[in-house]
DRENKEVEX-566213 format. One record per residue: residue number from 1; residue in one letter; chain; y, x, z of N, C-alpha, C, CB in turn. Coordinates in pm, whole numbers. Glycine has a CB too. Layout:
<recs>
(NUM,a,A,(Y,X,Z),(Y,X,Z),(Y,X,Z),(Y,X,Z))
...
</recs>
This chain:
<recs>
(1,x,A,(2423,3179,19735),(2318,3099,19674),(2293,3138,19529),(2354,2951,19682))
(2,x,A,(2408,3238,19479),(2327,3313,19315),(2252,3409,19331),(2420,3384,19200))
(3,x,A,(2183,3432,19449),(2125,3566,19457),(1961,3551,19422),(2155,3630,19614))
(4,x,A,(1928,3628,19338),(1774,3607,19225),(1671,3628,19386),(1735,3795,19041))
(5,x,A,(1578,3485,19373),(1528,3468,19476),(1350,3532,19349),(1570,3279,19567))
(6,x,A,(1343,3500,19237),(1290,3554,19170),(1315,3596,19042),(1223,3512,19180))
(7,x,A,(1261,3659,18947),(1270,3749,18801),(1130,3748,18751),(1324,3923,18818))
(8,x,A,(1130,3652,18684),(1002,3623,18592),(1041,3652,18432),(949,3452,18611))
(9,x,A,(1002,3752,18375),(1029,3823,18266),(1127,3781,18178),(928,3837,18204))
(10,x,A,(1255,3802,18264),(1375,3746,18222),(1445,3637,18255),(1368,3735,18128))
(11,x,A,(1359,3541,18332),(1423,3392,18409),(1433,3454,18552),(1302,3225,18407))
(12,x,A,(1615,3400,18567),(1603,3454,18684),(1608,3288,18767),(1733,3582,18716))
(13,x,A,(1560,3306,18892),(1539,3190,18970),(1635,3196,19108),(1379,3181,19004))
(14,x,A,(1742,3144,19091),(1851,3133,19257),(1820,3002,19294),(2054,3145,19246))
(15,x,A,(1830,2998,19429),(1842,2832,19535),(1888,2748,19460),(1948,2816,19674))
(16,x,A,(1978,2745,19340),(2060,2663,19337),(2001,2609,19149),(2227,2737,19381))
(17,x,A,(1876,2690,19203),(1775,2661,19036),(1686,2566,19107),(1662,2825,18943))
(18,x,A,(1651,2644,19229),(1511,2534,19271),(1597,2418,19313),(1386,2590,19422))
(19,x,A,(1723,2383,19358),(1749,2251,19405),(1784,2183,19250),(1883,2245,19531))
(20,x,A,(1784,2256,19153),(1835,2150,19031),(1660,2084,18992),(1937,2262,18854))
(21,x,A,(1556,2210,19001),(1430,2185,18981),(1415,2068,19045),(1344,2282,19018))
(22,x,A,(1399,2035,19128),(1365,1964,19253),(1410,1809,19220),(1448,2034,19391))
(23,x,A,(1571,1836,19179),(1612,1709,19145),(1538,1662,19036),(1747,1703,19118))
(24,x,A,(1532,1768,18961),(1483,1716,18797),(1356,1641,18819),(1446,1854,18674))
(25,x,A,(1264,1732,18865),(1127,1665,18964),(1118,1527,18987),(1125,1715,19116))
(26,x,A,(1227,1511,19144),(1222,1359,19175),(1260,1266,19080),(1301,1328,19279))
(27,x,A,(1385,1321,19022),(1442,1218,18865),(1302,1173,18843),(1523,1320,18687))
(28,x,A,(1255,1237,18729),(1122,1217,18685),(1002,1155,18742),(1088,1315,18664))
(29,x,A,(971,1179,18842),(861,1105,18944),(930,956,18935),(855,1179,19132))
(30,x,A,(1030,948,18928),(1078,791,18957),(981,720,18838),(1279,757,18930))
(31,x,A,(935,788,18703),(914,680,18613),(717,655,18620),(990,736,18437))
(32,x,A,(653,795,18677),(539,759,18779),(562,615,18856),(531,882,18897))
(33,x,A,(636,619,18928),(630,552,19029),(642,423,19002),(707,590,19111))
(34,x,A,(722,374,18894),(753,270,18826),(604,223,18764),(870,308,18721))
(35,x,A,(567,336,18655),(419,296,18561),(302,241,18702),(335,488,18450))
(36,x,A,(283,338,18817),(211,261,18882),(240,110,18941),(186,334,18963))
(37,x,A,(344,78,18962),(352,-1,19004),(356,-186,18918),(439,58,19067))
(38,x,A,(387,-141,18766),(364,-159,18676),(268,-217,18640),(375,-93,18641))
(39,x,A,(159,-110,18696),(-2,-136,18637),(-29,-227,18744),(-126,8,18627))
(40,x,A,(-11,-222,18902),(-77,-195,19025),(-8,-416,18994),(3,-21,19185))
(41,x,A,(102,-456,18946),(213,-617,18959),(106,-647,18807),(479,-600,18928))
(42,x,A,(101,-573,18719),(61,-604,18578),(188,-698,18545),(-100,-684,18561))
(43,x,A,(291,-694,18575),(390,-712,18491),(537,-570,18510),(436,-882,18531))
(44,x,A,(604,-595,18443),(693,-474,18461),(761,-529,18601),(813,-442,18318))
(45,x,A,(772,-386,18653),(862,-391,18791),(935,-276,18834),(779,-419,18909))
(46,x,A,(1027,-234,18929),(1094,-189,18946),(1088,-144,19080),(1166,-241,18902))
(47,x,A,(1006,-52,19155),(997,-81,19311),(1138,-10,19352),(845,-6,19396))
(48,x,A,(1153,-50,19483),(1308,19,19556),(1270,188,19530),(1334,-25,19778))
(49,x,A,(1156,209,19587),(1117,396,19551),(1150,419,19432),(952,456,19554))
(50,x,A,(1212,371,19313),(1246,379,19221),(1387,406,19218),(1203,294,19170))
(51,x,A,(1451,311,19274),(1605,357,19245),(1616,492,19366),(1740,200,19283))
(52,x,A,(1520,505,19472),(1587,595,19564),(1556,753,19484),(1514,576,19739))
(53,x,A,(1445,742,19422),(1454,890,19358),(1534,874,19278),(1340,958,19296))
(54,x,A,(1604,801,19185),(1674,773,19122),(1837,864,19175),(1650,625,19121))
(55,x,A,(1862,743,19305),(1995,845,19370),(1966,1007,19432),(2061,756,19515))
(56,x,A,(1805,1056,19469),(1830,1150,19537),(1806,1269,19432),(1752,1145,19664))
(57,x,A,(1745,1220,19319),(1701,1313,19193),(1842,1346,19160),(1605,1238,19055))
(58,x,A,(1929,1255,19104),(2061,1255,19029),(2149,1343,19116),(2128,1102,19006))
(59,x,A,(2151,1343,19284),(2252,1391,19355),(2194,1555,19400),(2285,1280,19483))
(60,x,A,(2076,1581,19401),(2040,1722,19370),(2069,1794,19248),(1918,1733,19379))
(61,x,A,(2041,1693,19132),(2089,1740,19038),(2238,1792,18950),(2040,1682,19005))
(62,x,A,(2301,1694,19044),(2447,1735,19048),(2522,1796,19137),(2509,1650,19035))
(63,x,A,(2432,1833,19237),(2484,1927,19327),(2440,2086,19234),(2404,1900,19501))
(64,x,A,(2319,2085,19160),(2300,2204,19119),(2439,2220,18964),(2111,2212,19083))
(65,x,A,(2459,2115,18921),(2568,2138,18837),(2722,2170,18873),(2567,2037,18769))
(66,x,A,(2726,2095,18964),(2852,2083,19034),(2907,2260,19121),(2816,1940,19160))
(67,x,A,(2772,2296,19193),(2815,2434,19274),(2750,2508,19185),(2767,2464,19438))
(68,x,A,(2614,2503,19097),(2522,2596,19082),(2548,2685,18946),(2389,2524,19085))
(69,x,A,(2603,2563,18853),(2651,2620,18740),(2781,2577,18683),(2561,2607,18650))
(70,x,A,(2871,2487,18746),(2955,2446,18700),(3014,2427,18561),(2999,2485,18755))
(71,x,A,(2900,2317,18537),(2880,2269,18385),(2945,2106,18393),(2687,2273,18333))
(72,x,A,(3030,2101,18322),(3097,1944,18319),(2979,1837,18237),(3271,1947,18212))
(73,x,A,(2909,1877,18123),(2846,1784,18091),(2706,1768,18153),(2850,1788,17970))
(74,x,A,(2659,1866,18252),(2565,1802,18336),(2612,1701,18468),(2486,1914,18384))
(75,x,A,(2728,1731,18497),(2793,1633,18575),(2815,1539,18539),(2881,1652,18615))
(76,x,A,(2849,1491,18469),(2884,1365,18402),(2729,1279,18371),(2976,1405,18249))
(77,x,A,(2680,1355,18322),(2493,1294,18305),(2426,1301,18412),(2385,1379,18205))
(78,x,A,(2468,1332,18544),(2391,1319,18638),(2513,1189,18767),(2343,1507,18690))
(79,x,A,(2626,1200,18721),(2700,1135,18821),(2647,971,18796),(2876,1167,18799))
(80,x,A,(2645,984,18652),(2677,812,18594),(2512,712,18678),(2666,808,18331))
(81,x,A,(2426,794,18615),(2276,704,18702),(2262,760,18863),(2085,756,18608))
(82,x,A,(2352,805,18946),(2313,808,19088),(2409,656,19099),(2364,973,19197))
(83,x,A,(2533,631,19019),(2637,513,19026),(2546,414,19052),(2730,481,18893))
(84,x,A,(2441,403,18959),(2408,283,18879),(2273,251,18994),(2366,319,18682))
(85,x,A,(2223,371,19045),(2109,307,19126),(2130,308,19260),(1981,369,19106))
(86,x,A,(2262,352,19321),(2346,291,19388),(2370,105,19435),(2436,344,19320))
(87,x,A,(2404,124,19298),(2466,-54,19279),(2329,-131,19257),(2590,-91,19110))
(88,x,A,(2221,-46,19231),(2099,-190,19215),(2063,-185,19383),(1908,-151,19081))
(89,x,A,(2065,-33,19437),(2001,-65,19605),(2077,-209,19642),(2057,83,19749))
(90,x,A,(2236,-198,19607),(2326,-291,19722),(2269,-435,19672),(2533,-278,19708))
(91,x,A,(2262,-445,19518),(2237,-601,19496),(2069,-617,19511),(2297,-658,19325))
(92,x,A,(1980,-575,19566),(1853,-558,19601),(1852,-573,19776),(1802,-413,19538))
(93,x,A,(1923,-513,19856),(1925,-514,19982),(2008,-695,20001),(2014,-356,20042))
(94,x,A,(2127,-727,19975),(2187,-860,19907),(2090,-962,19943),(2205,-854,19737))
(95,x,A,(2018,-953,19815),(1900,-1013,19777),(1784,-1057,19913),(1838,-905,19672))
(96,x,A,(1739,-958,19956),(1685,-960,20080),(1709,-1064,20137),(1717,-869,20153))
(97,x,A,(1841,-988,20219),(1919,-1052,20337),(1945,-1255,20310),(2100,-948,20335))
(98,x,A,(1998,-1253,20181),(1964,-1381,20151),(1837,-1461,20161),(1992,-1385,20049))
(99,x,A,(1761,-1384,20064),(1628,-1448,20123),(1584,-1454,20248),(1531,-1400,20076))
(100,x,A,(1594,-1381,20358),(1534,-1374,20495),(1631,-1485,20563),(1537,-1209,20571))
(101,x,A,(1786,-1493,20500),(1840,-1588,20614),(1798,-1749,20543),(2041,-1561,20643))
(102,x,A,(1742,-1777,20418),(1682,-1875,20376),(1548,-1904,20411),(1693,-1869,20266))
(103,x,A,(1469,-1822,20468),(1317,-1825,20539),(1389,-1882,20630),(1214,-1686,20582))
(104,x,A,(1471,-1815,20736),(1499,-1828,20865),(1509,-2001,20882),(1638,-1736,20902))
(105,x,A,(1620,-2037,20782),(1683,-2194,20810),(1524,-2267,20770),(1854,-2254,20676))
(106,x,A,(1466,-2259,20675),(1355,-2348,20628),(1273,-2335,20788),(1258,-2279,20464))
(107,x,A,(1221,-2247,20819),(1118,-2237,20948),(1193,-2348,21054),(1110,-2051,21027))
(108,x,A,(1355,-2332,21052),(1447,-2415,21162),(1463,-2539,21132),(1585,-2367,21182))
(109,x,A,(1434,-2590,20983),(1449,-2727,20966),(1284,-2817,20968),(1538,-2741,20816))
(110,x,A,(1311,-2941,21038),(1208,-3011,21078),(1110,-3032,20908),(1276,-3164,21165))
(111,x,A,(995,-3050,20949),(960,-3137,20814),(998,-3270,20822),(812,-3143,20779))
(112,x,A,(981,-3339,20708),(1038,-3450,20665),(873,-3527,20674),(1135,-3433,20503))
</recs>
């Protein structure tokens, strides 16, 4: 996977450039995705497509640090926010599940 997939007047480009690209990419698109949605609530928000590029940006991106260049301080800056948007999916999915089993009982209890 170091083998120069291109040579652009001195940048060389291996697999393991385009998967850091890629991550860097989705990283980034996450804060698109946020501003539209942003505009779209007109108050600030946070959609779930947010934290997921979040984990899949960060874990390309540390796969390209981890095998591609084996750089410790891009690891460390890419491990810490896949952690973190990790832990918002679980207390967001949580969240849900609570709410849906609180629809559920209200629909099951009589009116008064």
């Amino acid at each position: 996977m170091d083998q120069a997939l291109f040579d652009f007047d001195h940048i060389v480009i291996t697999p393991w450039k385009l998967i850091g690209y890629l991550g860097t990419l989705l990283f980034t698109a996450r804060w698109f995705v946020q501003a539209w949605a942003t505009k779209r609530k007109r108050r600030t928000h946070l959609p779930m497509a947010f934290w997921w590029l979040s984990i899949v940006g960060s874990l390309l991106t540390l796969s390209y640090f981890i095998w591609g260049k084996n750089d410790s301080v891009g690891i460390l800056q890419n491990a810490f926010p896949a952690f973190v948007a990790v832990y918002n999916i679980i207390v967001e999915m949580r969240h849900r599940k609570e709410r849906a089993a609180e629809e559920a009982a209200a629909r099951q209890t009589p009116a008064a």
